[in-house]
GUKOL-346775 format. One record per residue: residue number from 1; residue in three letters; chain; x, y, z of N, C-alpha, C, O, CB in turn. Coordinates in nm, 3 decimals, decimal comma. Each point is the difference from the previous one (the first is absolute). Glycine has a CB too. Layout:
N
     n   res   chain      n_xx      n_yy      n_zz     ca_xx     ca_yy     ca_zz      c_xx      c_yy      c_zz      o_xx      o_yy      o_zz     cb_xx     cb_yy     cb_zz
   NUM   Ala       A         X         Y         Z         X         Y         Z         X         Y         Z         X         Y         Z         X         Y         Z
...
This chain:
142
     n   res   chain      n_xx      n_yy      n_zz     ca_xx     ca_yy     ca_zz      c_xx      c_yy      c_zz      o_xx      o_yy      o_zz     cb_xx     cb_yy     cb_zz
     1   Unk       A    11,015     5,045   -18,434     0,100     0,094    -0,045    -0,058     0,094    -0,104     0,028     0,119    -0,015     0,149    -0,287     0,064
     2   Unk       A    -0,287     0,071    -0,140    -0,021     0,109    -0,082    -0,121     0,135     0,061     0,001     0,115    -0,043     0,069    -0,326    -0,159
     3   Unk       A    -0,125     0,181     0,264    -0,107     0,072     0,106     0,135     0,103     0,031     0,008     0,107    -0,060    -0,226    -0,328     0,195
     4   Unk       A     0,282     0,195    -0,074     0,121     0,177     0,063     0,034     0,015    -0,117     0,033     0,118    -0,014     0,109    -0,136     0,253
     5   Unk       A    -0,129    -0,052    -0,356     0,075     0,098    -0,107    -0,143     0,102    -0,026    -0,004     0,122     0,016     0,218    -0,323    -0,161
     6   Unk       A    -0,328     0,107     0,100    -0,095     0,119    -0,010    -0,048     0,128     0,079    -0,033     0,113    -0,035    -0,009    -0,289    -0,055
     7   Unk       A     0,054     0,104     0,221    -0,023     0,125     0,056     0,108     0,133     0,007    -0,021     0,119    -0,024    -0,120    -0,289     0,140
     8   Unk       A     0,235     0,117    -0,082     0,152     0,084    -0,070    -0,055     0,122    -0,138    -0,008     0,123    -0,006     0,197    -0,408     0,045
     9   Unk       A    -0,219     0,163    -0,143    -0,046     0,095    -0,072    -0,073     0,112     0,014     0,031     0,118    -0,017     0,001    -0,270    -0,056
    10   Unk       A    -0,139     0,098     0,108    -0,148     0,098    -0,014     0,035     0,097     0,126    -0,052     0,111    -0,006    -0,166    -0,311    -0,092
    11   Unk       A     0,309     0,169     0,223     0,045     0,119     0,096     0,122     0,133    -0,080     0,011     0,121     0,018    -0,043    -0,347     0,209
    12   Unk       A     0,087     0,151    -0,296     0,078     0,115    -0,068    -0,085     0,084    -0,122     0,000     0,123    -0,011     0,225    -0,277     0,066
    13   Unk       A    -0,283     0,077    -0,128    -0,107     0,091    -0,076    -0,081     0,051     0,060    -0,004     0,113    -0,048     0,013    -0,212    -0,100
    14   Unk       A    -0,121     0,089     0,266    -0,070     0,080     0,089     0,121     0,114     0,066    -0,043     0,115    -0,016    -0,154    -0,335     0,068
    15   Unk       A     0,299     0,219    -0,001     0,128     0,077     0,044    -0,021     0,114    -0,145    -0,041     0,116    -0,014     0,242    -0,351     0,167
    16   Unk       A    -0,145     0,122    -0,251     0,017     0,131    -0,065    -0,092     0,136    -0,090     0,015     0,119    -0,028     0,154    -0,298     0,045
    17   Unk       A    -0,261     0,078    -0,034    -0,160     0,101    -0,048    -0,085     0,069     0,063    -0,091     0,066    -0,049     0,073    -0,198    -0,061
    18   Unk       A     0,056     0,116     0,266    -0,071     0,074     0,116     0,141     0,120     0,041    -0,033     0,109     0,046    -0,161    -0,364     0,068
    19   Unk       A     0,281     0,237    -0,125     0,152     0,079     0,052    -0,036    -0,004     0,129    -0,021     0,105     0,060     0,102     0,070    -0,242
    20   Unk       A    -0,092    -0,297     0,242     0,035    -0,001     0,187     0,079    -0,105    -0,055    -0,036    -0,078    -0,088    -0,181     0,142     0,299
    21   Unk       A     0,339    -0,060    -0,147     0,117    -0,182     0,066    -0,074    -0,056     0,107    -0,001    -0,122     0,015     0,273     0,205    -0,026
    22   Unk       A    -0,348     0,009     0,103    -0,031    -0,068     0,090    -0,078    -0,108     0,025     0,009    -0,080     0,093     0,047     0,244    -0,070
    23   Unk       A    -0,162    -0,158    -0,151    -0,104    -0,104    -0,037     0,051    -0,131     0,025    -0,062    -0,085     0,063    -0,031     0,224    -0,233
    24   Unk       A     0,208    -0,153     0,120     0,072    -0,142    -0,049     0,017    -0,019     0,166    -0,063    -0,098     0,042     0,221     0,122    -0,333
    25   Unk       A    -0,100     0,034     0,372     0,010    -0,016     0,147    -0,141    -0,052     0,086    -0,030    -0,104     0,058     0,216     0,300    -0,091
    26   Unk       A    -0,261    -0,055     0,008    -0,109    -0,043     0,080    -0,075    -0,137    -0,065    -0,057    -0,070     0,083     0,030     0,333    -0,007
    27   Unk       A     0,025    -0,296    -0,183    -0,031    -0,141    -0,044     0,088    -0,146     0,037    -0,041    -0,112     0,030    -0,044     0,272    -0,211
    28   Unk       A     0,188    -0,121     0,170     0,077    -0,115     0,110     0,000    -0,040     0,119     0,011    -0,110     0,053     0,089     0,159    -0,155
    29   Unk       A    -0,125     0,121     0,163    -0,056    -0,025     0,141    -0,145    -0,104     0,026    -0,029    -0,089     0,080     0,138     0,345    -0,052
    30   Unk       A    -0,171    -0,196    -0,132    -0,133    -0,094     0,017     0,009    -0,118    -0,014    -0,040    -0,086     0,080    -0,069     0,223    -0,145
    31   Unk       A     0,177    -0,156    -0,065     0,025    -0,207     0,010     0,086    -0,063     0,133    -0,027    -0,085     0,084     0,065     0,078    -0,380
    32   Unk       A     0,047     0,070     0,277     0,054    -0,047     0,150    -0,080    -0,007     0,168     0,015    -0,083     0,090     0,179     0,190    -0,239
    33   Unk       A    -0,276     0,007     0,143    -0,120    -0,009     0,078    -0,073    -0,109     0,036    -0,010    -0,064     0,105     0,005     0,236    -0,190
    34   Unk       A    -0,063    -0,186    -0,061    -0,088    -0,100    -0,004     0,052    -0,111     0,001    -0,080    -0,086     0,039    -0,045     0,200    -0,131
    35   Unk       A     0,265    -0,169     0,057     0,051    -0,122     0,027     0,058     0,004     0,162     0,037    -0,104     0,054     0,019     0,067    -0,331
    36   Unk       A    -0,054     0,124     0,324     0,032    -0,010     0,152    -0,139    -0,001     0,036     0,016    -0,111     0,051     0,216     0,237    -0,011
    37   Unk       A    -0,342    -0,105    -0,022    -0,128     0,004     0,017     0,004    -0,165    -0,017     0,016    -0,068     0,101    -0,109     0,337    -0,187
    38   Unk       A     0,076    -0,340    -0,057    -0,036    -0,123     0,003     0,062    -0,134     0,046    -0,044    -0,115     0,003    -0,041     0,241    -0,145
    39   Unk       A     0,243    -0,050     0,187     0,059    -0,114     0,129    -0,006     0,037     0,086     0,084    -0,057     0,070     0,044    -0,030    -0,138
    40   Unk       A    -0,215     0,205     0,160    -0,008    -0,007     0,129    -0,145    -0,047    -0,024    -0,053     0,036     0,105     0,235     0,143     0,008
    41   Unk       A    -0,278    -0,236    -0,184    -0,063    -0,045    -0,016    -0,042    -0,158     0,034    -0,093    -0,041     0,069     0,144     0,244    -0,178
    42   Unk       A     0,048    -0,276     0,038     0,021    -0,120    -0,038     0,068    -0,055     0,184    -0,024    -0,104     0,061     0,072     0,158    -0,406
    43   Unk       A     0,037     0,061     0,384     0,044    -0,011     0,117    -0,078    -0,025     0,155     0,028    -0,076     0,093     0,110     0,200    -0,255
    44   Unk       A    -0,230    -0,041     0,146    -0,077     0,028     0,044    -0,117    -0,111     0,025    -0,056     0,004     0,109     0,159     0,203    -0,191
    45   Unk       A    -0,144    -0,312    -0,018    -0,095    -0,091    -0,025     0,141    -0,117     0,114    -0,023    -0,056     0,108    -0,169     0,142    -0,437
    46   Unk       A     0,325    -0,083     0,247     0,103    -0,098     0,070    -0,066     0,008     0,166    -0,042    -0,085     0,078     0,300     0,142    -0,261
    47   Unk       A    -0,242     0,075     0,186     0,030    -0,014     0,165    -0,153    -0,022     0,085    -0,009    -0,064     0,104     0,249     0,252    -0,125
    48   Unk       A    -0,335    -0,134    -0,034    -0,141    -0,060     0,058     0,024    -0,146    -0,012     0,012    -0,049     0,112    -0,183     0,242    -0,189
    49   Unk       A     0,183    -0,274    -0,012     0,062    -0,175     0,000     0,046    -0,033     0,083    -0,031    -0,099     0,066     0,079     0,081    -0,229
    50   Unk       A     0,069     0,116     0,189     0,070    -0,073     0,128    -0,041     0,061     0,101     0,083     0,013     0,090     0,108    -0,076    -0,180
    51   Unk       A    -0,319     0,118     0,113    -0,021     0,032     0,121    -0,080    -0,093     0,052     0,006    -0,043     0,115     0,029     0,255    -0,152
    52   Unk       A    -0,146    -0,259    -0,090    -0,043    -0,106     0,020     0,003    -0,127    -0,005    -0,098    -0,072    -0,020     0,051     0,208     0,006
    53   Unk       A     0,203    -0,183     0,039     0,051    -0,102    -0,010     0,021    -0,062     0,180     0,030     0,071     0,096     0,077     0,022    -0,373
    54   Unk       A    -0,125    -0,197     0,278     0,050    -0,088     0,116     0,128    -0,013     0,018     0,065    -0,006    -0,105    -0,234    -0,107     0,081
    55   Unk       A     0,237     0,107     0,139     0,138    -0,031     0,023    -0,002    -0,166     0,041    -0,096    -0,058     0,050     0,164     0,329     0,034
    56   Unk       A     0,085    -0,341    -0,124    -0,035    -0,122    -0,041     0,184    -0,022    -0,008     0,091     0,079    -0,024    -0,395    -0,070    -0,121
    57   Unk       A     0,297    -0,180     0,183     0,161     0,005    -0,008    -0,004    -0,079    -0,109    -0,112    -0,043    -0,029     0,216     0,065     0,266
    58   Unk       A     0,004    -0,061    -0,320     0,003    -0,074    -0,129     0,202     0,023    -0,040     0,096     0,067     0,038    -0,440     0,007    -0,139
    59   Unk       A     0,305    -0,186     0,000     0,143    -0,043    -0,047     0,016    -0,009    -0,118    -0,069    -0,074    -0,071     0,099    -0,031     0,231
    60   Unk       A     0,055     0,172    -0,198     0,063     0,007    -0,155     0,001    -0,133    -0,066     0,080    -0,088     0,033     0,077     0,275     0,029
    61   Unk       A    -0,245    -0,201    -0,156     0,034    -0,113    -0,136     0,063    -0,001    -0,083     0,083    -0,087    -0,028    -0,215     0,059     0,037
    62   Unk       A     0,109     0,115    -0,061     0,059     0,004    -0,194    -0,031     0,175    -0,080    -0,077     0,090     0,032    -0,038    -0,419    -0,080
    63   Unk       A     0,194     0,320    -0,039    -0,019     0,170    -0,066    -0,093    -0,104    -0,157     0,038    -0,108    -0,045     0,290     0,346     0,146
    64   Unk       A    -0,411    -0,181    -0,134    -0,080    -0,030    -0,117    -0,078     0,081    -0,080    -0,014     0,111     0,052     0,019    -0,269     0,056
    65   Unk       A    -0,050     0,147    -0,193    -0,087     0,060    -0,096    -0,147    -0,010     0,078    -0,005    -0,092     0,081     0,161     0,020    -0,313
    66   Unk       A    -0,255     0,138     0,222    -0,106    -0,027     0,013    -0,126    -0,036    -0,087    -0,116     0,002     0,042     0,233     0,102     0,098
    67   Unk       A    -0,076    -0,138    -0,272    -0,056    -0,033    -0,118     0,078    -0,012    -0,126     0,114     0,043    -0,020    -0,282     0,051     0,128
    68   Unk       A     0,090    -0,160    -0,192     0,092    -0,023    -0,114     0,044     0,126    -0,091     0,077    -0,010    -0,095    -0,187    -0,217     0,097
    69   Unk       A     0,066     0,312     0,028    -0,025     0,106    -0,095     0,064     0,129     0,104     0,025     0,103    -0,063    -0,273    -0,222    -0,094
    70   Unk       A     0,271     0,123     0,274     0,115     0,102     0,096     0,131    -0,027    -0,027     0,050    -0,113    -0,006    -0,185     0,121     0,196
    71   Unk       A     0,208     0,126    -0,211     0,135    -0,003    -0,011     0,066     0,064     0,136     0,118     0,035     0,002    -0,144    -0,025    -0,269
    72   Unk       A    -0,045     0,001     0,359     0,008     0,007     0,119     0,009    -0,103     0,126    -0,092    -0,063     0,054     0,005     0,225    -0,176
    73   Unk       A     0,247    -0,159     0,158    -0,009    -0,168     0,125    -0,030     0,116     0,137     0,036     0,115     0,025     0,224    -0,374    -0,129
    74   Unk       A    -0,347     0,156     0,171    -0,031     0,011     0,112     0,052    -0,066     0,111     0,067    -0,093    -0,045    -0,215     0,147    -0,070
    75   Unk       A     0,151    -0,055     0,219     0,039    -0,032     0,152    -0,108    -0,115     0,043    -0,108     0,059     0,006     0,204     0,205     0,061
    76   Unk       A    -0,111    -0,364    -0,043    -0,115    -0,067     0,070     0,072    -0,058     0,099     0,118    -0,025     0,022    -0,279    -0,020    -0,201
    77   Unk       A     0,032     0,029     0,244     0,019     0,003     0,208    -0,113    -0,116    -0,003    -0,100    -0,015    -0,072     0,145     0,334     0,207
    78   Unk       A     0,022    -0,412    -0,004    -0,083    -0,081     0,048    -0,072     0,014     0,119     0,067    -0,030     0,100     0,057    -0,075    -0,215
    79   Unk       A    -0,268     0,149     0,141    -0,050     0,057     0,110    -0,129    -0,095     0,043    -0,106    -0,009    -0,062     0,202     0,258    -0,011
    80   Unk       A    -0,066    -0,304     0,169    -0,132    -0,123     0,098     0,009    -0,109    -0,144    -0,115     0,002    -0,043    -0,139     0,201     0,231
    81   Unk       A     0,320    -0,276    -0,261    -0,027    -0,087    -0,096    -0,007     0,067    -0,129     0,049    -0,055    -0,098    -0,156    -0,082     0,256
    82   Unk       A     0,051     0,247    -0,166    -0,005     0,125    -0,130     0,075     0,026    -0,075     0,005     0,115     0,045    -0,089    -0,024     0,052
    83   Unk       A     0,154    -0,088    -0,177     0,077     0,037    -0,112    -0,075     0,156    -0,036    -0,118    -0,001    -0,036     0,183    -0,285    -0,059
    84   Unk       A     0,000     0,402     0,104    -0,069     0,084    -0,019     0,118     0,098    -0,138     0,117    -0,035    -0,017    -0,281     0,000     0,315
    85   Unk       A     0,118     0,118    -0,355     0,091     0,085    -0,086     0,065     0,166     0,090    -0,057     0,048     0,098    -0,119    -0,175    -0,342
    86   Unk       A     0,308     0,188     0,175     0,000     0,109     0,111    -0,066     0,095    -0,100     0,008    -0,028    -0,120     0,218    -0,015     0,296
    87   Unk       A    -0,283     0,143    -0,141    -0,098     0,095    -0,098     0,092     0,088    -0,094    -0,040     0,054    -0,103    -0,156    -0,030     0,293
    88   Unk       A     0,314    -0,017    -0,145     0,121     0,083    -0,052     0,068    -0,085    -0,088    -0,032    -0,117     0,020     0,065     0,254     0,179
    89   Unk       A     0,059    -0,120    -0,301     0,118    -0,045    -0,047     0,091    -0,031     0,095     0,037     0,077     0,088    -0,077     0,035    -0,264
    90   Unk       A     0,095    -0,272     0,154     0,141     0,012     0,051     0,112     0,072    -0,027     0,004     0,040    -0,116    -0,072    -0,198     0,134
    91   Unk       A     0,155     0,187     0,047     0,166     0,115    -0,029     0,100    -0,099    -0,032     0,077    -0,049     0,082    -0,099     0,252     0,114
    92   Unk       A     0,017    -0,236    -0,349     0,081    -0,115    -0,056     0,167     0,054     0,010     0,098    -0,060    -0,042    -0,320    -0,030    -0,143
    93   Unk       A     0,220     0,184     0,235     0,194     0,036     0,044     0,056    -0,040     0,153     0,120    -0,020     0,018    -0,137     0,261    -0,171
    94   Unk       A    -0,081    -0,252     0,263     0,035    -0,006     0,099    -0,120    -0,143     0,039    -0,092     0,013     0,080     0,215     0,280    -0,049
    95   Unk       A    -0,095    -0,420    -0,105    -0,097    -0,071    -0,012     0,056    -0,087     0,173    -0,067    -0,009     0,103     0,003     0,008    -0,449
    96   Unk       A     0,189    -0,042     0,322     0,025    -0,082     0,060     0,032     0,076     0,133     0,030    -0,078     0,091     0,026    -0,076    -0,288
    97   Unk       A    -0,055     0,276     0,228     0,049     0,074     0,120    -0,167     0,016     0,034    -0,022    -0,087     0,084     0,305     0,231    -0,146
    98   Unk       A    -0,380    -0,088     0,042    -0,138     0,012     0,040    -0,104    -0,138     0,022    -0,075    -0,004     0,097     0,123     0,230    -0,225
    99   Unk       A    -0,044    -0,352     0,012    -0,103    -0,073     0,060     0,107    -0,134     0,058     0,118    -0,023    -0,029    -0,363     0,115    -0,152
   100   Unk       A     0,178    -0,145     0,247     0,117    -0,105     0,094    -0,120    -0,088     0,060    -0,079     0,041     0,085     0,318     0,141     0,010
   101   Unk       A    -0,240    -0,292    -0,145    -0,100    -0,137     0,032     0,043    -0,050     0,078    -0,016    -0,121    -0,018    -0,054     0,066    -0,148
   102   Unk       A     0,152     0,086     0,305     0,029    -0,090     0,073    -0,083     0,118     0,172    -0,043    -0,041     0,107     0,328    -0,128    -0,307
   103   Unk       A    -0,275     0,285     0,157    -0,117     0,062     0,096    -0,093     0,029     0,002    -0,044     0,046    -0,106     0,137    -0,006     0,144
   104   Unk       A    -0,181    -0,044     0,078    -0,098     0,040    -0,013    -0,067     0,171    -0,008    -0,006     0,072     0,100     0,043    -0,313    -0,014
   105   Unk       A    -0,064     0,264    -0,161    -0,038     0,133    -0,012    -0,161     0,110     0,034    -0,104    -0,052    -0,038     0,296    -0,060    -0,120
   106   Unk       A    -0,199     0,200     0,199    -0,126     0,072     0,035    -0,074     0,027    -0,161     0,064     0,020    -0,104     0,052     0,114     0,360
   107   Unk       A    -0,216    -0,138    -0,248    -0,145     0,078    -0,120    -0,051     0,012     0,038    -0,034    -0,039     0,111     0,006    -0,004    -0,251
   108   Unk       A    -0,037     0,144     0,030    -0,123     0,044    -0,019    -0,098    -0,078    -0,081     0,021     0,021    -0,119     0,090     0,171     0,152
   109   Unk       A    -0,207    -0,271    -0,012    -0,118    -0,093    -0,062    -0,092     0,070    -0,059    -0,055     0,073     0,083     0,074    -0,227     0,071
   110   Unk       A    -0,073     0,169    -0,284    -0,096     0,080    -0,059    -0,082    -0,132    -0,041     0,032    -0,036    -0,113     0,105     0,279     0,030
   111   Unk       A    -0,261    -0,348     0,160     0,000    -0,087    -0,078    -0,165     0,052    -0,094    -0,056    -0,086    -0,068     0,239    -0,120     0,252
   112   Unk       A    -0,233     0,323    -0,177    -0,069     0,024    -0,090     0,046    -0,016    -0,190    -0,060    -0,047    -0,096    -0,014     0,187     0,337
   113   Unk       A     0,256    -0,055    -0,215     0,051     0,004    -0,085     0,092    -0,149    -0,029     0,032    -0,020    -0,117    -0,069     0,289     0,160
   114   Unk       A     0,075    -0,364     0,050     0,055    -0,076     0,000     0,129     0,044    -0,032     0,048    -0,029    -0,109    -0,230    -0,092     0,087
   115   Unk       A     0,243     0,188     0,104     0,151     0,072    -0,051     0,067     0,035     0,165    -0,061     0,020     0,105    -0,037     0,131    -0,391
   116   Unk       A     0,222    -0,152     0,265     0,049     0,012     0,121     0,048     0,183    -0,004    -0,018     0,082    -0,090     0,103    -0,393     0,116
   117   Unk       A    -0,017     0,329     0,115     0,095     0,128    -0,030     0,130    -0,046     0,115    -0,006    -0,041     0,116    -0,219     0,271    -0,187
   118   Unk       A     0,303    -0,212     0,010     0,128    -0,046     0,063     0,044     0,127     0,024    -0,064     0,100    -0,034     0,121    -0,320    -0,074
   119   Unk       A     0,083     0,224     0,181    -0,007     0,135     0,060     0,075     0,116    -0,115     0,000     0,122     0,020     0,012    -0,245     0,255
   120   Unk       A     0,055     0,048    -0,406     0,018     0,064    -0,096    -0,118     0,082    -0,018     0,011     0,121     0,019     0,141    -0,278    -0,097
   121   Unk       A    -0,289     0,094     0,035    -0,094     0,052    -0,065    -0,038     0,082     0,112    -0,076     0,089    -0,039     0,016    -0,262    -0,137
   122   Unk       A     0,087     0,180     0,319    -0,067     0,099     0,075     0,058     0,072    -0,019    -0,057     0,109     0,005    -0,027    -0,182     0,129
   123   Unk       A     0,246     0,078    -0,172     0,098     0,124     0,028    -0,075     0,132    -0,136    -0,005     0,122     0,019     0,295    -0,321     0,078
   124   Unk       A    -0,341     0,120    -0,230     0,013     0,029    -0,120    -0,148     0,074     0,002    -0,042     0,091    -0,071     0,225    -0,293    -0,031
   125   Unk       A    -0,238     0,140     0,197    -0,162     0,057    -0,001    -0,014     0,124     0,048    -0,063     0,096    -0,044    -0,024    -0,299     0,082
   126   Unk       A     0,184     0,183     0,102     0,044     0,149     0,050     0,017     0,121    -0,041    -0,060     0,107    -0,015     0,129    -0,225     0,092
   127   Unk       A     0,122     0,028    -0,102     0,061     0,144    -0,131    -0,036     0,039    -0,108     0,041     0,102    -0,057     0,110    -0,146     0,105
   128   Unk       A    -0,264    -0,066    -0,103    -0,048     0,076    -0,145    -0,129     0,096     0,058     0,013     0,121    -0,020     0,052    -0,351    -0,183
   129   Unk       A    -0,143     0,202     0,249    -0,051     0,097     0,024     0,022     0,144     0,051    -0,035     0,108    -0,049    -0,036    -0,292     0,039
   130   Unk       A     0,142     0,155     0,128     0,101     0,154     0,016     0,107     0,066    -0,129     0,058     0,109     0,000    -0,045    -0,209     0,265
   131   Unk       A    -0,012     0,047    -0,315     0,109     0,084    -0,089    -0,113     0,017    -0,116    -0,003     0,114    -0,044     0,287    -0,225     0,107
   132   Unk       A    -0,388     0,012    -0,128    -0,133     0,067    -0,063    -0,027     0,185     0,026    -0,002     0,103    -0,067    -0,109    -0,381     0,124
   133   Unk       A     0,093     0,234     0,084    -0,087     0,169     0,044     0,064     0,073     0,040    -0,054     0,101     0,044    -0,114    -0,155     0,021
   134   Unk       A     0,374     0,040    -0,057     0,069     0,036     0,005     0,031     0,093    -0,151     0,020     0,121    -0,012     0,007    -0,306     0,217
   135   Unk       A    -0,033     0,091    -0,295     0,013     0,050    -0,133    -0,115     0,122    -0,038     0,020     0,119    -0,026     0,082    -0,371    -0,035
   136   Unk       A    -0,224     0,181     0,070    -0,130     0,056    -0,014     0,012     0,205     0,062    -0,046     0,099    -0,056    -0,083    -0,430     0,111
   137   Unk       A     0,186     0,322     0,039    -0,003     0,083     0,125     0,102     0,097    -0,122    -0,049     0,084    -0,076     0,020    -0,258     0,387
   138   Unk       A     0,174     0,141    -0,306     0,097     0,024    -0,071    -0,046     0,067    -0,101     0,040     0,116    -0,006     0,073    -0,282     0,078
   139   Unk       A    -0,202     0,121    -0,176    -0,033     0,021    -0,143    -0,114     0,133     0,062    -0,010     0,114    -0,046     0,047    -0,414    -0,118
   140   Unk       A    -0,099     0,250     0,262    -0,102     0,147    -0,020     0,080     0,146     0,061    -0,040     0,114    -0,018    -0,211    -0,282     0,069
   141   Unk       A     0,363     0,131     0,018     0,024     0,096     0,095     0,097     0,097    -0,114     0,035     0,118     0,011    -0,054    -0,283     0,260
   142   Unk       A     0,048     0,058    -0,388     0,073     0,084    -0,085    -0,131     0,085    -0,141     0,044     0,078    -0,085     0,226    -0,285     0,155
């Protein structure tokens, strides 16, 4: 928070000692840029993963932490004897409508990474990347 107050600052004093408003614009444009740049990024690495992932059937276990020190619960799947993690966050609002231990379900196997992709995380790998270079696209075209 305090990082946007500063920059806030130093865009209205550059605004006002140069006499362009626009500065403050075209500089927002840029951060926003570059943060659409670095999640179609991050997106981008997602979806090579799951390209190179195995398809694999498996069954819902348990939502958990993946260390003592994550404040992040995860999804784990039981795949050939495997206990594996899902690479995504679980969606702790629609917990009990999305994972269901009594079917069997399709993945994606990353066992380089030892992480699964369930079809949440495919949906998320997808849409984040399209709306990344969606944004990206957006920000330059303006």
């Amino acid at each position: 928070m305090e990082i946007i107050m500063i920059l806030v600052i130093l865009g209205v004093l550059f605004s006002v000692l140069t006499g362009h408003p626009g500065y403050i614009l075209i500089g927002v444009s840029a951060i926003l840029f570059i943060l659409s740049a670095a999640l179609t990024i991050i997106f981008i690495i997602c979806n090579v993963l799951l390209v190179m992932s195995k398809p694999a059937k498996g069954r819902f276990t348990r939502i958990d932490t993946q260390g003592d020190n994550d404040k992040y619960k995860v999804a784990y799947y039981l795949v050939n004897g495997e206990e594996y993690p899902c690479l995504f966050p679980e969606e702790g609002i629609f917990r009990k409508r999305f994972y269901n231990t009594e079917k069997e379900c399709h993945l994606l196997v990353n066992r380089r990474l030892r992480k699964v992709f369930d079809r949440y995380a495919i949906i998320t790998c997808v849409l984040g990347l399209a709306c990344g270079i969606g944004l990206a696209l957006a920000i330059l075209s303006f």
